[in-house]
N, C-alpha and C positions, 0 to 999 in steps of 0.2 A: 552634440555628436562627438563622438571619441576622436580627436586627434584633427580636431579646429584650435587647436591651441599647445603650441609643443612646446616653450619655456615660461617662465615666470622671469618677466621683461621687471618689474617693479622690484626685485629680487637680487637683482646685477647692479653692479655699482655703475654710475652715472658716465657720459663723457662718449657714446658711441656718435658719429658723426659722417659725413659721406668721407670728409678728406680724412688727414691725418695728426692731426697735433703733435706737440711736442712730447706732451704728456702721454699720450697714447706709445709713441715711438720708445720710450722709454717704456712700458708695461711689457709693450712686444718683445725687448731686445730684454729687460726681465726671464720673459718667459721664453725667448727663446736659451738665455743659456740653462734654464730649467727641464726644456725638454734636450737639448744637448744628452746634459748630465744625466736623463732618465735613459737613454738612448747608449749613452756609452756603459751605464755603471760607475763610473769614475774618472776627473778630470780636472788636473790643474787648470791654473790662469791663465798658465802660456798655451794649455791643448785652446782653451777656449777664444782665446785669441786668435789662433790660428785658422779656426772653424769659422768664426764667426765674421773677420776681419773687421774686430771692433777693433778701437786704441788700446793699449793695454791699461789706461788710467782707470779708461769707462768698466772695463770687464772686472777689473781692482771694485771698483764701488760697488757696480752688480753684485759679487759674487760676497764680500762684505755683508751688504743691504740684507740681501737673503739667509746667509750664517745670521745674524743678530735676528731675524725674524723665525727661523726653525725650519726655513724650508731647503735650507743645504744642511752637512754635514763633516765640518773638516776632522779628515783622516789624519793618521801618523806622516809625518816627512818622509820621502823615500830617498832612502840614501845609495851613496856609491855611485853614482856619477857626477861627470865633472862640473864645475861649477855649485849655484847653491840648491841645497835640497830642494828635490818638488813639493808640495804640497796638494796631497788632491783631496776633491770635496766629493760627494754623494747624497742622493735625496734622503733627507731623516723622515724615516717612515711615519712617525708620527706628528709629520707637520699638517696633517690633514689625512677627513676619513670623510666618506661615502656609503649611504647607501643604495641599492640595488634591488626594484623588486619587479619579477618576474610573474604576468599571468598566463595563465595556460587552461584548457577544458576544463580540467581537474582538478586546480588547487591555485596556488601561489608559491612563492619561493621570495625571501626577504632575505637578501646577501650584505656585511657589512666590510669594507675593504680599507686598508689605509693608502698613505699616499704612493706605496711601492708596490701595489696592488694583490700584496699578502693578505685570503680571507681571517678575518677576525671572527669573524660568528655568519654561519647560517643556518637557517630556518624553513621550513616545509609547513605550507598549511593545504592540509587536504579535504579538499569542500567540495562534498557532494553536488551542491547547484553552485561554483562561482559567479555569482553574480556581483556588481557594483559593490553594491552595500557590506555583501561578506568579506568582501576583498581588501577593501578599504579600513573596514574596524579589523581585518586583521592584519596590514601593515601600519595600521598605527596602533595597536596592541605590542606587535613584533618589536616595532624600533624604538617604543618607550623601554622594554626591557633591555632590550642592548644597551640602549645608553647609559640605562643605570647602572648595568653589569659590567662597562666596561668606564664607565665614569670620563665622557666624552666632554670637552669644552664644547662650549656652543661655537664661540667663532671657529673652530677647529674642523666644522663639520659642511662638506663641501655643497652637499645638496643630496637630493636622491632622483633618480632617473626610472623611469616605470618601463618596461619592455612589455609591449601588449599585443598580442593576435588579433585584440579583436579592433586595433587600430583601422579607423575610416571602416568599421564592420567589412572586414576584407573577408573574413571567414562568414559572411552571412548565406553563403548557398551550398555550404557542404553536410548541410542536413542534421546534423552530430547534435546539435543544443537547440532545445526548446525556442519556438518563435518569442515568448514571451520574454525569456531572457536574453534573446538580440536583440529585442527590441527594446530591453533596458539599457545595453550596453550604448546602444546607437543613439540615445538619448541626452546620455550623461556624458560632459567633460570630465573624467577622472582625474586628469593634470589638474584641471582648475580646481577640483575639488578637495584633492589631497594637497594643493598649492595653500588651501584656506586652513589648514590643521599643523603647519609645519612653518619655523619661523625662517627656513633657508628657503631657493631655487628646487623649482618639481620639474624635469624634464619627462617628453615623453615622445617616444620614437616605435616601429615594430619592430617587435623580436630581434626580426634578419640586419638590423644594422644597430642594435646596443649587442648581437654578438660578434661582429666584426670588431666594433670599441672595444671591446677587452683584448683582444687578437692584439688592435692597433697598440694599447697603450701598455701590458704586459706581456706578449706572446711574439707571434711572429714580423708583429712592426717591431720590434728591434733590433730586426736583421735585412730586412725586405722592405722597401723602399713603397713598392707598387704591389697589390695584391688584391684579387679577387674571392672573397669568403663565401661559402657554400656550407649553409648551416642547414644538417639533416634535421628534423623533427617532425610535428604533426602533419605540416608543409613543410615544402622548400623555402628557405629566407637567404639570403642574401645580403651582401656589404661590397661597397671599393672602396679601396685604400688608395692613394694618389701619391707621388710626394711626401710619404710618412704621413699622408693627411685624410683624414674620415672624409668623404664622396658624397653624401648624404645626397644633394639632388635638389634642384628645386621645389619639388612637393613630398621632400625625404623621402621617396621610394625607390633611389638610386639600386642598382643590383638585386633587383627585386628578379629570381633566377627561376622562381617557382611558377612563375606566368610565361617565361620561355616557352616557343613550341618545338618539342624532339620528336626522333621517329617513333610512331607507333610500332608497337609488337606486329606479329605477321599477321595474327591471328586477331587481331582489329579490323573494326570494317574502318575506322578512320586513317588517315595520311599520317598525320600527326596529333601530340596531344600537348598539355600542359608538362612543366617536369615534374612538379607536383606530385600528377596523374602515376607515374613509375619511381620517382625517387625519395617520396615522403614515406614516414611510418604507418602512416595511412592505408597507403600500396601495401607497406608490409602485412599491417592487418589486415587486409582483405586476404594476402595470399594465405593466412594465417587460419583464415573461413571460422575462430571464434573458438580454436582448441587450445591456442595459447596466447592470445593477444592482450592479454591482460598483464603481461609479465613483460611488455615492450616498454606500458606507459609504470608500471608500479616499481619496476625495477631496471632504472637505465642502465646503470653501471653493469648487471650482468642479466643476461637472457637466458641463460644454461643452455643445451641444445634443441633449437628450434628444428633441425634437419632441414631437410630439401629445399622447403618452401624458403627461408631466410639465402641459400645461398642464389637462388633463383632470382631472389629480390637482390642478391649483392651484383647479382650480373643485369641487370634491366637496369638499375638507380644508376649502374657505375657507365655502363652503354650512354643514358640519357644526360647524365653531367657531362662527361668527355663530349658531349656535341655541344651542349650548353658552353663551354669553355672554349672549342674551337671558335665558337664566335664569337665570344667576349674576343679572346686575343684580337683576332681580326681586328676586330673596332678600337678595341681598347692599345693594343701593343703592349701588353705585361706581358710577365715573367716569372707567374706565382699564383698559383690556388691554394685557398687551405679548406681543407676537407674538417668538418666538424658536425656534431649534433649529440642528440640527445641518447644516447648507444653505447654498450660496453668497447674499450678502447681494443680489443682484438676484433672487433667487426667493423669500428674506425679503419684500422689496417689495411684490415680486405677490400676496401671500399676504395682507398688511395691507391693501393700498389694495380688494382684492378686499372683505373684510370689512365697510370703511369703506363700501364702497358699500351692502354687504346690510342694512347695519346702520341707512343714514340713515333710511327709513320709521316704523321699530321706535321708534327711539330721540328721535325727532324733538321730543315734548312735552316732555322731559326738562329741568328749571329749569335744571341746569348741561350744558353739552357734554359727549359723549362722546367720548373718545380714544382711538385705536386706534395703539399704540406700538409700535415696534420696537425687540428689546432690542441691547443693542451688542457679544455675544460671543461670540453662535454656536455652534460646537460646545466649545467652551472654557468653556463657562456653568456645566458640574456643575464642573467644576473649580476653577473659580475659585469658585463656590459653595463647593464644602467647604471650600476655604480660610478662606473669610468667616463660616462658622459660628465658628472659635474665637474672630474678632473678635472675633463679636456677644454672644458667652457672658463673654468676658472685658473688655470695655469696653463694654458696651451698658446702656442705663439701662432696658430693659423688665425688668422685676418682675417677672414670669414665669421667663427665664432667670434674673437673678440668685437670686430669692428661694424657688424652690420647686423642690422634688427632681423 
C-alpha cells in the first residue's frame, strides 16, 4: 500500500542512534552552519560564530571542511571597515542536485533542482490513465534524460522525493478515477519500488507537505521562523513549518487542512463540511458545472476569464481557509500562512488579500502581526517540494531527520 514506507533507511549513511555521539554532533553543527548560510544568503566566520556560539577555531574548520568539499562558497573580502577584511561564504549551487516528482489525476511532473533550489529542468507527463506503472517508467525515462543532458555526478545527486495524492489512498472516495486503478495504487509501494531503480534515497510524503518543503527550504522559510502552508489544488494539502523546521507529524499528516471542518454555505442542509468540500479546485469545478473546467487542471498558470462562478469560489475557499487558520493559530500560536496551489498568480492574489481581510477582526489583539503570504511556485510547489525533501534529509541540521529512524 502507498505510503507504508516513506525513506530508503539502507540509503542514508550509517550512525543514527537514540543518544548522541560525538560524530553525529559534529554533522549537526556541520549542517547547522549550512542551513545558517542558506538562510542568510551570505556569512562570514565571525557572523557564524555569533549565531551559532561555536569557538571560533571549530566554526574555522567547519567552514574550511565544507569550502574543500563544494558545499560552501568563498566570496570576494569585503573591504572598508575596520580591522581585517570579512570574508563571506555562500551555498555553491552545484554542490548538490535533486529530483522532484509530482503525481496527480492526470499526469506527472519530474522537477530537477540544485542545491540553492534554482529549477534546472522540468518535465510534464500527461497520462491519460496515471497509473503505477506509467508513472514510474516515466520518471525513470524523465530522470535518465536530465542526467545525461545535464551530465550529473552521481555522488552529487541528493535523492528524489515523490509527492503523491494518492498517498495511504487518501483520495479513494472522491469518485474521479476508476476503482481498478485505486486499487492499483493501494497495492503497490512506489517508494519501495522506484527505491529498487535508482542508486540514491526515494522519499515519499503527500503532495500537501513536499509543498510546504520548497516553501521551507527556498521561499518563505527564509524569512518566517513558523508557518502554516495552505496548498490549493485538486484538494486542500497542508504543511507546518516550526522553528525553521518541516512539522511532518507522527504519521506525516501534520497540517493536513483539507479534512478541517468550516462552515457550510447557507444553502446547505449540513453545519459544516470539509475544507476540501469549498476550497479545492474541485469546488471550482463543480461551480464550473463542465463549461470551462478543463482549463483549471490544463492550464494552471492562466484560466482567462472564468466570470462569476470563479469569483464566487474565491469568496467561499477564502471564507473557509480564514476559519481554517483562526484555529491553527489558536492551537498553534503562529504568525504566518502562505497561500499557494496550483492557479494563475492573480487568482493566488485574490485568494490572500480576501483572507487578510477576514482575518483583520479575528486577529487584531495579536502582540505580533499576522501574515498572510503568498508562496512563489504555484503549481510547481509538490515538485520542487520533493526535490527539497533529499536536501533537508541530507544537509539539514533538524535532529529529527538526521538522528531518528
Amino acid at each position: 500500500m502507498t505510503g507504508t514506507s516513506f525513506f530508503s533507511v539502507e540509503k542514508i549513511g550509517s550512525g543514527r542512534s537514540g543518544g548522541t555521539t560525538q560524530a553525529e554532533s559534529r554533522i549537526y553543527n556541520e549542517r547547522l552552519v549550512v542551513a545558517l548560510v542558506r538562510r542568510h544568503g551570505q556569512l562570514a566566520k565571525t557572523d557564524l560564530t555569533r549565531l551559532t556560539g561555536l569557538a571560533p577555531q571549530t566554526i574555522t574548520t567547519i567552514v574550511n571542511r565544507a569550502a574543500e568539499t563544494g558545499l560552501l562558497r568563498r566570496l570576494e573580502p569585503l573591504r572598508g571597515k575596520l580591522g581585517q577584511p570579512s570574508v563571506p561564504y555562500t551555498l555553491n549551487p552545484a554542490a548538490a542536485f535533486a529530483f522532484g516528482l509530482k503525481v496527480d489525476h492526470r499526469g506527472a511532473d519530474v522537477a530537477l533542482i540544485n542545491f540553492t533550489g534554482e529549477v534546472i529542468a522540468v518535465a510534464r507527463g500527461d497520462l491519460p490513465e496515471p497509473g503505477p506503472a506509467q508513472v514510474m517508467d516515466f520518471a525513470q525515462d524523465t530522470i535518465a534524460r536530465m542526467r545525461e543532458a545535464h551530465v550529473l555526478a552521481p555522488e552529487r545527486i541528493a535523492g528524489l522525493g515523490i509527492a503523491s495524492p494518492f498517498h495511504r489512498g487518501s483520495l479513494s472516495d472522491d469518485g474521479l478515477l476508476p476503482e481498478a486503478r485505486l486499487e492499483a495504487w493501494r497495492r503497490i509501494d512506489i517508494r519501495a519500488e522506484l527505491d529498487r531503480r535508482f542508486d540514491w534515497p526515494v522519499f515519499l510524503h503527500n503532495d500537501g507537505t513536499m509543498a510546504v518543503a520548497a516553501e521551507l527550504m527556498f521561499g518563505a522559510g527564509a524569512l518566517s521562523a513558523d508557518f502554516l502552508h495552505a496548498y490549493i489544488g485538486h484538494n486542500v494539502g497542508g504543511g507546518l513549518v516550526l522553528d525553521h523546521h518541516l512539522h511532518p507529524g507522527r504519521n506525516k499528516l501534520a497540517g493536513a487542512l483539507g479534512d478541517l471542518l468550516v462552515p457550510a454555505a447557507a444553502q446547505d442542509n449540513e453545519s459544516a463540511v470539509p475544507l476540501s468540500r469549498v476550497a479545492s479546485l474541485r469546488a471550482l469545478a463543480g461551480r464550473l458545472n463542465g463549461s470551462s473546467d478543463g482549463r483549471i487542471w490544463s492550464s494552471p498558470d492562466d484560466w482567462g476569464d472564468l466570470g462569476s462562478p470563479l469569483q464566487d469560489w474565491i469568496e467561499a475557499a477564502s471564507d473557509g481557509l480564514a476559519h481554517a487558520v483562526l484555529n491553527a493559530v489558536a492551537l498553534l500560536d503562529i504568525d504566518n500562512v502562505v497561500i499557494d496551489g496550483a492557479m494563475p498568480k492573480e487568482v493566488r492574489k485574490e485568494i490572500a488579500k480576501a483572507i487578510r481581510r477576514k482575518l483583520a477582526r479575528g486577529l487584531a489583539q495579536r502582540p505580533q502581526p499576522f501574515s498572510v503570504l503568498e508562496g512563489v511556485f504555484g503549481h510547481l510547489g509538490p515538485a520542487i517540494g520533493g526535490a527539497s525533501i533529499p536536501l533537508l534529509v541530507k544537509y539539514s541540521n533538524d535532529r529529527d531527520v538526521l538522528f531518528k529512524d
